[in-house]
C-alpha positions in Angstrom: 0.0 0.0 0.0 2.8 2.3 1.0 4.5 1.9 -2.3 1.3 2.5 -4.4 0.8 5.8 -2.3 3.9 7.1 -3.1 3.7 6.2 -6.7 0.9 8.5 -6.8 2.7 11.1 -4.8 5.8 11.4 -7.6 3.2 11.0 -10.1 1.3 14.1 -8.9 4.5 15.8 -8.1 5.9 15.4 -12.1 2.2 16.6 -13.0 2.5 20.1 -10.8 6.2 20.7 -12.1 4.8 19.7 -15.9 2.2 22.2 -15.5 4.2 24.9 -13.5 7.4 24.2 -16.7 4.7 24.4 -19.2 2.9 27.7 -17.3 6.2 29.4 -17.3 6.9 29.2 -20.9 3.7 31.0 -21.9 3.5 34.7 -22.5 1.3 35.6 -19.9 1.8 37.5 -17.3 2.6 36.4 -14.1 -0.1 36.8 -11.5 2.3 37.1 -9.1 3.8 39.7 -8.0 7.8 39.8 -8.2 9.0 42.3 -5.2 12.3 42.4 -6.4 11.3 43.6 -10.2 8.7 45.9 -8.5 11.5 46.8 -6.1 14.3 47.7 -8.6 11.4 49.8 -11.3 9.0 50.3 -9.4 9.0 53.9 -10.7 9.3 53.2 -14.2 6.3 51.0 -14.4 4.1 53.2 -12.6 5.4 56.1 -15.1 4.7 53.3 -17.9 1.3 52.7 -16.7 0.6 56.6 -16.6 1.6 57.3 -19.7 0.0 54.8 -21.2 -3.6 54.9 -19.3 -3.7 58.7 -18.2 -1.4 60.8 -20.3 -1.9 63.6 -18.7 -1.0 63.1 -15.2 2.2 63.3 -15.1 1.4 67.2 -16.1 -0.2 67.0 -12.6 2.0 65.0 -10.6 5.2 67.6 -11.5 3.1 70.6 -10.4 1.8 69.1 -7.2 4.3 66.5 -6.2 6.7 70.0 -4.8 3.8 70.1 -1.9 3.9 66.7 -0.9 5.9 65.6 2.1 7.1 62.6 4.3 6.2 63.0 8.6 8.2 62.0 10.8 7.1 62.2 14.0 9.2 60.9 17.5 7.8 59.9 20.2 7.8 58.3 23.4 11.3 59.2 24.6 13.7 57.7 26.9 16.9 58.6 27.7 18.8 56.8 24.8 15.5 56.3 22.2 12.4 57.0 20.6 10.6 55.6 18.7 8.7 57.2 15.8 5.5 56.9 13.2 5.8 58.0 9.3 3.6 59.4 6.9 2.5 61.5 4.5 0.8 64.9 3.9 0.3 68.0 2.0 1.2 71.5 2.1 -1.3 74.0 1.8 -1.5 77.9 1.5 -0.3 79.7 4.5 2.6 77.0 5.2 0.3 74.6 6.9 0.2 70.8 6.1 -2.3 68.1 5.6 -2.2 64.8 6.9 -3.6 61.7 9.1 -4.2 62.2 12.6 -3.4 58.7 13.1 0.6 59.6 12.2 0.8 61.7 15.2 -1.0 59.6 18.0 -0.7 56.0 17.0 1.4 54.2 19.9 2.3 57.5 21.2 2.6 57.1 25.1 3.0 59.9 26.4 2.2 63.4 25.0 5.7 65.0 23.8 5.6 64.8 20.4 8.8 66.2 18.0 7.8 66.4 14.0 9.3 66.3 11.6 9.0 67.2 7.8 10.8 65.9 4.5 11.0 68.1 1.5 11.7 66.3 -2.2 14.2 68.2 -2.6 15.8 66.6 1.1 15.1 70.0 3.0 14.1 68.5 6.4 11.7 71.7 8.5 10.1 71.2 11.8 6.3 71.4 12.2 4.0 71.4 15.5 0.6 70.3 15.8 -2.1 73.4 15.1 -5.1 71.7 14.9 -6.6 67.4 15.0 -10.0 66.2 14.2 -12.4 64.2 15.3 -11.9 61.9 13.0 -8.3 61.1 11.3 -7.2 64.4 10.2 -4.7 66.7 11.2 -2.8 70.6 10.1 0.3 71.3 11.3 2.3 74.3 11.3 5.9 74.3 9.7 7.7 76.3 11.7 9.7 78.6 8.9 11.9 80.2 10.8 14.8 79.9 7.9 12.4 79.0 5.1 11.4 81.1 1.9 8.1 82.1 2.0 7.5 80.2 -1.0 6.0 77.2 1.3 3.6 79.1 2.2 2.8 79.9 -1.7 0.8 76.7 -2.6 -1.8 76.3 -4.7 -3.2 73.4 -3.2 -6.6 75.2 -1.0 -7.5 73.8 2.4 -10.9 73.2 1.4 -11.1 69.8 3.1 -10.3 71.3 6.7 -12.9 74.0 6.4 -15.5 70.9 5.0 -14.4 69.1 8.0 -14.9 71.9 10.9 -18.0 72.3 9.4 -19.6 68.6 9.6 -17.4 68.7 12.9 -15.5 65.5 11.9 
């Protein structure tokens, strides 16, 4: 019995690797994702993928993409360590940024808070909190005490905080 069991076993096992030999050869695309092709262009594709299915964003992307930064913010100090949450947000006019208020509180134990901001062009400014929502939103204030006053000089409107005071969210 033992012998007929694994007879069935190699038998099933040739099958798979027939299949998988046979699969591979094709011209379709993978359905798996392969992290260190994605890794290595990433970028590229994505700008492939643009181009190709919505010509004109990259239009879009240079003009807003100078507004975007990363967050940094430390937290929960102790003598030699923090540790820290990361994001993203958005500048808007007056110098204020945009972003989730769930980058500033989550696993924050106690309530010192540094923050900090990344430029794209590497220009690292320091920000406090002005104001946090009710629900996962949050403007803070970069403090621009060496900065042009061009950060304060985008176009991008803070619609979406007055919408948000207003429905009190």
């Amino acid at each position: 019995m033992r012998g007929e069991t694994m007879k069935k076993y190699w038998i099933s096992m040739l099958v798979l690797l027939c299949a998988g030999v046979v699969f591979a050869a094709t011209d379709v695309r993978r359905w798996f994702v392969d992290t260190r092709f994605v890794y290595e262009r990433g970028s590229a594709l994505s700008s492939e993928y643009l181009t190709e299915h919505a010509p004109g964003f990259s239009d879009h992307l240079k003009c807003i993409l100078p507004w975007i930064v990363r967050i940094e913010v430390r937290h929960s100090f102790t003598e030699n360590s923090y540790s820290s949450n990361h994001g993203t947000g958005v500048i808007l006019q007056g110098g204020t940024v945009l972003t989730a208020n769930h980058v500033l509180t989550e696993n924050v134990k106690d309530g010192e808070i540094q923050v900090f901001l990344t430029l794209v062009d590497g220009r690292i400014l320091t920000a406090s909190v002005e104001e946090q929502g009710k629900r996962d939103w949050a403007r803070l204030q970069i403090n621009m005490e060496d900065e042009p006053m061009s950060l304060k000089d985008s176009p991008i409107v803070s619609a979406a905080v007055i919408l948000m005071r207003q429905l009190n969210i």
